[in-house]
C-alpha positions in Angstrom: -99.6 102.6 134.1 -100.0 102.8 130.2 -96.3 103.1 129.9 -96.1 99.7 131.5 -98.6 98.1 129.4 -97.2 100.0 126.0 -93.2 98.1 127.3 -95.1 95.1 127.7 -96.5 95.1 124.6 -93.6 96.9 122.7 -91.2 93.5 124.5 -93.9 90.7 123.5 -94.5 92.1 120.0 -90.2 92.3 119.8 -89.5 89.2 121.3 -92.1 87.0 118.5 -91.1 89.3 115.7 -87.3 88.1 115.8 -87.3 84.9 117.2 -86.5 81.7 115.4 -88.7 79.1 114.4 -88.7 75.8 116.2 -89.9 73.0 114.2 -89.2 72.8 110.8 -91.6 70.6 109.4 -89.7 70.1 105.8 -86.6 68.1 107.4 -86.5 64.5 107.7 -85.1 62.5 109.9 -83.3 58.6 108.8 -86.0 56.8 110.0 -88.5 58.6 107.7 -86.3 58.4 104.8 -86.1 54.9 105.7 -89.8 54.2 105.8 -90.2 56.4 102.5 -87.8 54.1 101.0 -89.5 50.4 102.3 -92.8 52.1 101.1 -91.8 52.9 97.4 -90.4 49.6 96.9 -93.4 47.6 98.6 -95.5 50.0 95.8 -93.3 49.3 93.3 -92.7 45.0 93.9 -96.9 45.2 94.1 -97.2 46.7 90.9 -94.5 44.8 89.0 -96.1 41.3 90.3 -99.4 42.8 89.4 -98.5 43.6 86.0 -96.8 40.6 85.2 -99.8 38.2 86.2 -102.2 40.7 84.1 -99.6 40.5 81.0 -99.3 36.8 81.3 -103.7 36.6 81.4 -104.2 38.6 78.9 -101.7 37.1 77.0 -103.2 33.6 77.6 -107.1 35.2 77.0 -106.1 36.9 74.1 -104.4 33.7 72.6 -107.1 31.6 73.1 -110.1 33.9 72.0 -107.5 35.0 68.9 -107.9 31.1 67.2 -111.5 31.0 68.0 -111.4 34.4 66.1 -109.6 32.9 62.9 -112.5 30.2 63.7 -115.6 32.8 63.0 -113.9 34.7 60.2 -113.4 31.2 58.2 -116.9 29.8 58.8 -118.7 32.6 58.9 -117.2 35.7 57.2 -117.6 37.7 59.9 -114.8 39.8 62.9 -116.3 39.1 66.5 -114.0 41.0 67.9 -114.3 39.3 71.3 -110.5 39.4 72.0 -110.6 42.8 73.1 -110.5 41.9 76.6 -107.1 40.0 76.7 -105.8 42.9 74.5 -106.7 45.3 77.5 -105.5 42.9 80.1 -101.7 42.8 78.5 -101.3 46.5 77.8 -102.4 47.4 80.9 -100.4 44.7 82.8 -97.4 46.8 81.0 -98.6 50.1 81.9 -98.5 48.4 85.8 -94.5 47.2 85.1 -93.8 50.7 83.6 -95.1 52.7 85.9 -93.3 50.2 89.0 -90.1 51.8 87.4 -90.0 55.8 89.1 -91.3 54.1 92.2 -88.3 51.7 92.5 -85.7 55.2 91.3 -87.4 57.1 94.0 -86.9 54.6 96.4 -83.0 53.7 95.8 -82.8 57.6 96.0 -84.3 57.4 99.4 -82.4 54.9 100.7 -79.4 56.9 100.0 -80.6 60.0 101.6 -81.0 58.1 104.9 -77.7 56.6 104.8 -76.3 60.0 103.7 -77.5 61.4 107.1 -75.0 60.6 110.2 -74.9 61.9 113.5 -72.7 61.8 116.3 -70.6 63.6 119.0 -67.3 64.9 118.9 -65.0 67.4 120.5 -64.4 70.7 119.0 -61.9 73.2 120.4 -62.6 77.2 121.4 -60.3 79.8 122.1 -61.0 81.1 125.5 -59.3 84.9 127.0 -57.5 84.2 130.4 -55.4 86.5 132.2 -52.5 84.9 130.5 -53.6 85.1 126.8 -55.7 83.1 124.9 -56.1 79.5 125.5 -57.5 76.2 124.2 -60.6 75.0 125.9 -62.2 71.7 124.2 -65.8 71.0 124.8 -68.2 68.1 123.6 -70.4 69.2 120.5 -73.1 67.0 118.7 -72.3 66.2 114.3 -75.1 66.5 112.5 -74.5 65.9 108.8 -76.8 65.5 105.6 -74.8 64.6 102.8 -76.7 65.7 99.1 
């Protein structure tokens, strides 16, 4: 009896030590590459747009609150400094276009990864021993490529 349990166990134990694993959780597939791809550049459009319409206010409050500014220093001598706010607004509506730009590199690089990946079937050959040498036997094989 305890050699039968000791095989068992000496079998299970062999059979998980040297077996392949399954699912490979780093590969992706074309449709995920895809989506990556549609999601980087929705990201980056939405922070270009954003940017744009923040430069474009600040530029417009900063204009505005920059002649009132001129205003106060000629009457009364003094620097408000109350154009800080459309200052902000434009450099940070810049930062926004800037950092749209990786997002938009990541996503063209994306895109071509998923078209870079192609599957298919086709027909590979095998030599096959027969009692009258070695012949050629075709059989149907699935292409799985990943071009990088």
């Amino acid at each position: 009896m305890k050699k039968i349990i000791f095989f068992t166990m000496f079998l299970t134990l062999s059979a998980t030590s040297f077996s392949q694993q399954t699912n490979n959780g780093t590969s992706m597939a074309k449709q995920d590459y895809l989506q990556k791809s549609k999601n980087q550049k929705t990201l980056a459009w939405i922070l270009i747009s954003t940017g744009a319409v923040s430069s474009v206010t600040g530029l417009i409050i900063g204009n505005n609150n920059f002649y009132e500014e001129i205003g106060s220093v000629i009457t009364t001598g003094r620097d408000d400094k109350n154009y800080k706010t459309g200052e902000f607004l434009f450099y940070g509506g810049f930062v926004l276009m800037g950092g749209s730009i990786p997002l938009f590199i990541a996503a063209r690089k994306n895109g071509k990864r998923a078209r870079a990946i192609s599957t298919g079937f086709k027909m590979e050959n095998a030599s096959m021993l027969s009692t009258k040498g070695f012949t050629k036997k075709s059989y149907p094989a699935m292409a799985f490529t990943i071009k990088l």
